[in-house]
NUSE-986506 format. One record per atom (N, C-alpha, C): chain; residue in three letters; x, y, z. Coordinates in nm, 2 decimals, decimal comma. Layout:
<rs>
A	ALA	X	Y	Z .
...
</rs>
This chain:
<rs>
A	UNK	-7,88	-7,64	-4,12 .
A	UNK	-7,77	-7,55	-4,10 .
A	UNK	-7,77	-7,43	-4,20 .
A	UNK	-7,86	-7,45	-4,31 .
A	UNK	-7,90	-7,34	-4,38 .
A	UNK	-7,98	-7,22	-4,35 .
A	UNK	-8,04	-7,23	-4,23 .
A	UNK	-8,12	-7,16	-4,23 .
A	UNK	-8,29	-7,17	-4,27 .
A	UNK	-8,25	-7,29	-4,30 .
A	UNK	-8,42	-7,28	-4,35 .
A	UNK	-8,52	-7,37	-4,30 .
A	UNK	-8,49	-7,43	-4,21 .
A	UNK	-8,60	-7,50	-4,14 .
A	UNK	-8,57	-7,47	-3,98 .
A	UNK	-8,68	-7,49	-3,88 .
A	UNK	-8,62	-7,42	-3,70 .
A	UNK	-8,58	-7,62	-3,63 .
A	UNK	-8,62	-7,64	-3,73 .
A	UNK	-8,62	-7,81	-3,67 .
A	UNK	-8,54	-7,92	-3,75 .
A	UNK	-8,43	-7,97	-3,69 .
A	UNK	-8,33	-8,04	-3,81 .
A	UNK	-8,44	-8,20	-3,84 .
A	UNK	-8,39	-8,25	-3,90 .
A	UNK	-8,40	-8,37	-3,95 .
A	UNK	-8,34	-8,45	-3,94 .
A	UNK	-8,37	-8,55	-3,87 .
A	UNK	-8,27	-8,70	-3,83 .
A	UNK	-8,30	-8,81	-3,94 .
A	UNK	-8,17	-8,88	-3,96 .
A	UNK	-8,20	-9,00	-4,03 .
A	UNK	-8,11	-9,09	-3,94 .
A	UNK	-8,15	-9,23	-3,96 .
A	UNK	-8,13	-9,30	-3,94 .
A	UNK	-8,05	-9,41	-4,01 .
A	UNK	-7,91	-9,37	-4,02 .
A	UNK	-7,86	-9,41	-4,13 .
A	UNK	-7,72	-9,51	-4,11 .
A	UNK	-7,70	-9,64	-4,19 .
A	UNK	-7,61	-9,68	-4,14 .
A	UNK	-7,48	-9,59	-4,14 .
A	UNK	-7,33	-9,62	-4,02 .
A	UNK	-7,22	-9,55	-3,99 .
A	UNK	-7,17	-9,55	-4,16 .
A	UNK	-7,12	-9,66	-4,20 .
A	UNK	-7,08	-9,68	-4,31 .
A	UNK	-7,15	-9,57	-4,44 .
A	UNK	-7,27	-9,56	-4,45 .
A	UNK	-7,33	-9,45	-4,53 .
A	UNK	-7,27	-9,33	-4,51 .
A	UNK	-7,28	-9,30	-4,34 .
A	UNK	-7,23	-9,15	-4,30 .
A	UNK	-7,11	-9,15	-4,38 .
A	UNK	-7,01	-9,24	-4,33 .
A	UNK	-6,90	-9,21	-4,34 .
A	UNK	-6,82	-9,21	-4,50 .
A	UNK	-6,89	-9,27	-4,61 .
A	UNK	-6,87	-9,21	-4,73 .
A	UNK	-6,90	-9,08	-4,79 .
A	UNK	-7,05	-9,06	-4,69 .
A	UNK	-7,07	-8,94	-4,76 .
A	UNK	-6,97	-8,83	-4,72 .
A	UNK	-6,92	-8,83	-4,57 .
A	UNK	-6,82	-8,70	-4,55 .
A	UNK	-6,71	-8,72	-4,63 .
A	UNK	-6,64	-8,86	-4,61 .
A	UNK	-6,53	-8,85	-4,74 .
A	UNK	-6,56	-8,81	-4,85 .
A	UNK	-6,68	-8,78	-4,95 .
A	UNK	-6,71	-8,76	-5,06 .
A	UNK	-6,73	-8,60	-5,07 .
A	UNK	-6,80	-8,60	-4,99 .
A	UNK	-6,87	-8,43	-4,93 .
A	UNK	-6,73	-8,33	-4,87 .
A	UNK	-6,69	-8,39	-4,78 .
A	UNK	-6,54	-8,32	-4,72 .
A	UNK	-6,42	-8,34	-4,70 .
A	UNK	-6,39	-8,48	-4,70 .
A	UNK	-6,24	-8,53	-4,71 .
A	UNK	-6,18	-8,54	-4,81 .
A	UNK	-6,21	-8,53	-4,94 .
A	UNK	-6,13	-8,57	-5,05 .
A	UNK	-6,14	-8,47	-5,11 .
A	UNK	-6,22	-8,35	-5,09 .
A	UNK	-6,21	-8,20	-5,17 .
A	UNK	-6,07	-8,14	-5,12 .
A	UNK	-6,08	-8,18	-4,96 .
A	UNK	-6,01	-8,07	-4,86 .
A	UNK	-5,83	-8,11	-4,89 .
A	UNK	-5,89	-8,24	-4,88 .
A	UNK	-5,73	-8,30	-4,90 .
A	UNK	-5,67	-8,29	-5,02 .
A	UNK	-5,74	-8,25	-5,13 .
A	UNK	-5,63	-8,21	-5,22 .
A	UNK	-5,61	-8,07	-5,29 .
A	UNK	-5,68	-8,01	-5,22 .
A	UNK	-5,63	-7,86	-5,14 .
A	UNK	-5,51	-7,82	-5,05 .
A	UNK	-5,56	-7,88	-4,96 .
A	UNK	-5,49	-7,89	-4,82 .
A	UNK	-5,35	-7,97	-4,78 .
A	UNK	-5,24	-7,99	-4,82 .
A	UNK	-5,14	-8,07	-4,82 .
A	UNK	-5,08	-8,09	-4,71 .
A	UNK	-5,09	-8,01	-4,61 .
A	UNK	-4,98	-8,02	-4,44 .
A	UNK	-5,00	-8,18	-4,40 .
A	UNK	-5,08	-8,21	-4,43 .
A	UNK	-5,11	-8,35	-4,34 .
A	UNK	-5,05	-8,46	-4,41 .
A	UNK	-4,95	-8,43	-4,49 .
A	UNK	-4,88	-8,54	-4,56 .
A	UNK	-4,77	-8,58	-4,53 .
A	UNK	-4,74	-8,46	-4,45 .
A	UNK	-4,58	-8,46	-4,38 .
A	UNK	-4,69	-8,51	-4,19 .
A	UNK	-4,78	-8,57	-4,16 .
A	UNK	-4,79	-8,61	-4,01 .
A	UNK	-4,72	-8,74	-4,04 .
A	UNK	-4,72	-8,81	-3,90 .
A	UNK	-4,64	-8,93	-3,88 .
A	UNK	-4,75	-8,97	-3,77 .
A	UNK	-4,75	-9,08	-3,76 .
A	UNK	-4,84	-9,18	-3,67 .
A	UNK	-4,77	-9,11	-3,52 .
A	UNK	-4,68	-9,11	-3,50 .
A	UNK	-4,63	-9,12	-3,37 .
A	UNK	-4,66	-8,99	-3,32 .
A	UNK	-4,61	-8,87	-3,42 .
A	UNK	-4,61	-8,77	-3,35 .
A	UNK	-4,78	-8,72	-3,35 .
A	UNK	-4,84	-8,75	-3,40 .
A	UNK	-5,01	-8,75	-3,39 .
A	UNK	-5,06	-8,78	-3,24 .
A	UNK	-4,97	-8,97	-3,25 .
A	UNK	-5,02	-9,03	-3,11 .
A	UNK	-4,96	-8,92	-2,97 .
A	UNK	-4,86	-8,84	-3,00 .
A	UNK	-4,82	-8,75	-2,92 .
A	UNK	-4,86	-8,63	-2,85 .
A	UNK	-4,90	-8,62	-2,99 .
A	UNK	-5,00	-8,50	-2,98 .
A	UNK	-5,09	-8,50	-2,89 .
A	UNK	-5,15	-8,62	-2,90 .
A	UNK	-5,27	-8,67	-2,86 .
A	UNK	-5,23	-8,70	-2,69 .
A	UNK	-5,14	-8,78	-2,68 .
A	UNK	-5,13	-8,77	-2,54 .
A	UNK	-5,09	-8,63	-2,44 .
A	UNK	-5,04	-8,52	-2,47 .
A	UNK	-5,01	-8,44	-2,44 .
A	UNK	-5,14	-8,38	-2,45 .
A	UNK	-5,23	-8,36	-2,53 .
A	UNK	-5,33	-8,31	-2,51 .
A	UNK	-5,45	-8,38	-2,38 .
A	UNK	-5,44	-8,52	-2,40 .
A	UNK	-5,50	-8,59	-2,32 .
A	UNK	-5,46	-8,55	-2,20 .
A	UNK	-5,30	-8,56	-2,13 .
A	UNK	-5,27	-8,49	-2,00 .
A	UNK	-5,29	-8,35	-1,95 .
A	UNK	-5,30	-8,25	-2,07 .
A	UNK	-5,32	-8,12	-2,05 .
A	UNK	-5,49	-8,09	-1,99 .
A	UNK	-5,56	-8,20	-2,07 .
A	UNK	-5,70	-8,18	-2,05 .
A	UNK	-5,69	-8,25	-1,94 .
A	UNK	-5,66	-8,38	-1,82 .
A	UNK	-5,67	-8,37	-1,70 .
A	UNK	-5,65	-8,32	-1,64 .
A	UNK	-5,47	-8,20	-1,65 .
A	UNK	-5,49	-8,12	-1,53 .
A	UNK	-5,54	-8,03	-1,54 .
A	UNK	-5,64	-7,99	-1,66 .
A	UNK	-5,74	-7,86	-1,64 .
A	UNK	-5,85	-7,94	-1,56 .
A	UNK	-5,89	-8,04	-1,57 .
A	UNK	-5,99	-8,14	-1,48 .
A	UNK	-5,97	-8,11	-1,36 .
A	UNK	-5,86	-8,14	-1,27 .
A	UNK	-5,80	-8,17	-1,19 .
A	UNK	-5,84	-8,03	-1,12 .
A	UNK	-5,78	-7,88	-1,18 .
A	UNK	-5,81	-7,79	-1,15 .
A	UNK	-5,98	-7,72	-1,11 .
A	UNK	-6,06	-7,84	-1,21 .
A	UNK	-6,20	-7,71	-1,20 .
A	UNK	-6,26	-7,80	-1,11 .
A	UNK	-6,19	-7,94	-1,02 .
A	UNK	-6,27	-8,00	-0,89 .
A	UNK	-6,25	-7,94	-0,75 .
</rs>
C-alpha cells in the first residue's frame, strides 16, 4: 500500500493473529481519539443495520 512493491504479499496467517494486530495497529489508537462510539447502543446499531440491509434490497430489486 506504500508504494513500493507492484505485487502485494500474502501471508498466511492465523484470524486470531490478524485480528490482534488491527486492534493494536488501529482500534485502540482510534478509539481513544475518537469518542462518538461510546454513546452507540446495541439496538440502535442492530437498526441501523437493518435499515441499511432493506435499503440495499430495494436498490437490488431495482437494478433486476
Amino acid at each position: 500500500m506504500a508504494g513500493e512493491d507492484d505485487i502485494p504479499t500474502f501471508r498466511d496467517l492465523p484470524f486470531q493473529d490478524l485480528a490482534n494486530y488491527w486492534r493494536e495497529r488501529w482500534l485502540s489508537g482510534r478509539a481513544s481519539r475518537v469518542d462518538g462510539w461510546r454513546a452507540w447502543r446495541r439496538s440502535e446499531i442492530e437498526d441501523m443495520l437493518i435499515i441499511a440491509k432493506s435499503e440495499h434490497e430495494e436498490m437490488e430489486k431495482k437494478d433486476v
